[in-house]
N, C-alpha and C positions, 0 to 999 in steps of 0.2 A: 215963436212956439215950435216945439219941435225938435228944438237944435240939445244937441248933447255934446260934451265936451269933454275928454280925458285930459288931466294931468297928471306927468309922469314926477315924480316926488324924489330926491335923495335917497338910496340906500330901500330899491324897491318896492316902494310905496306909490300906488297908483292911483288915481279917484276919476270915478265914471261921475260926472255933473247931469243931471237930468234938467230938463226946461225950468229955469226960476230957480235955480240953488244957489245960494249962496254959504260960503264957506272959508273962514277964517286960518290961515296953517302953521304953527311956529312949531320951527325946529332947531333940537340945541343936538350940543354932545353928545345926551342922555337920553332923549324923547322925543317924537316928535308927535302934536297933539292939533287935531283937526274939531273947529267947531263948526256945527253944522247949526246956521240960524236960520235956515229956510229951503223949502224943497228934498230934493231925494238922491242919493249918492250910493255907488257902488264902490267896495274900498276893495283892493288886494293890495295883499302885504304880506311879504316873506319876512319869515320869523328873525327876531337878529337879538340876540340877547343883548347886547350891550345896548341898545337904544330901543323903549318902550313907543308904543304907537295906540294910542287914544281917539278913542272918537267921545264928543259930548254932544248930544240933541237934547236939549228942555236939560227934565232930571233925570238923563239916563247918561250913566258914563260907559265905555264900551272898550277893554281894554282886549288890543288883537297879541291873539298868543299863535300865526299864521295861517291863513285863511282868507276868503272872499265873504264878504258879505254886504246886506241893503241895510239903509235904514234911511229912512220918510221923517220927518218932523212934522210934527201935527198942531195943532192950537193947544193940543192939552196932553204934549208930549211927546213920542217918539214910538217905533215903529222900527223893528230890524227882523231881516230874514239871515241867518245863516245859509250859505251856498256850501262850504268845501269847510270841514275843518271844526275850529272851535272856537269861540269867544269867550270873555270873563263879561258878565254885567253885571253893573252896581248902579243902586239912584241913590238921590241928595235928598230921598224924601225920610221925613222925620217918621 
């Protein structure tokens, strides 16, 4: 309990890990895309046009255009604060 964790990502992408997060990372050429299946994360990400940077919590997709920001995953979804800057969000819902 308690413990927080940064990882520093390729191509300045960084993630703040809060207690109980867990989080999936693939990155190609073109993308690199973070799922968030549990818990609370802090993302900073400088903007790089050639390679897009996603976040997915539940149905929320969160696509970073450079900026800080949170987001929580919840039982019945997801949860983001912007800190710095701007995001695009989009859900999967119908």
């Amino acid at each position: 309990m308690g413990e927080h964790r940064r990882i520093d990502l390729a191509y300045s992408f960084h993630i703040d890990l809060h207690t109980g997060t867990r989080v999936s990372v693939r990155i190609s050429l073109l993308q690199c895309s973070v799922e968030l299946t549990q818990g609370e994360a802090l993302f900073e990400v400088s903007h790089n046009l050639l390679r897009l940077f996603t976040v997915h919590g539940g149905d929320l997709r969160i696509r970073d255009i450079s900026t800080r920001f949170n987001i929580r995953k919840q039982p019945k979804g997801a949860v983001t604060s912007v800190l710095e800057d701007e995001v695009e969000l989009n859900t999967d819902r119908a």
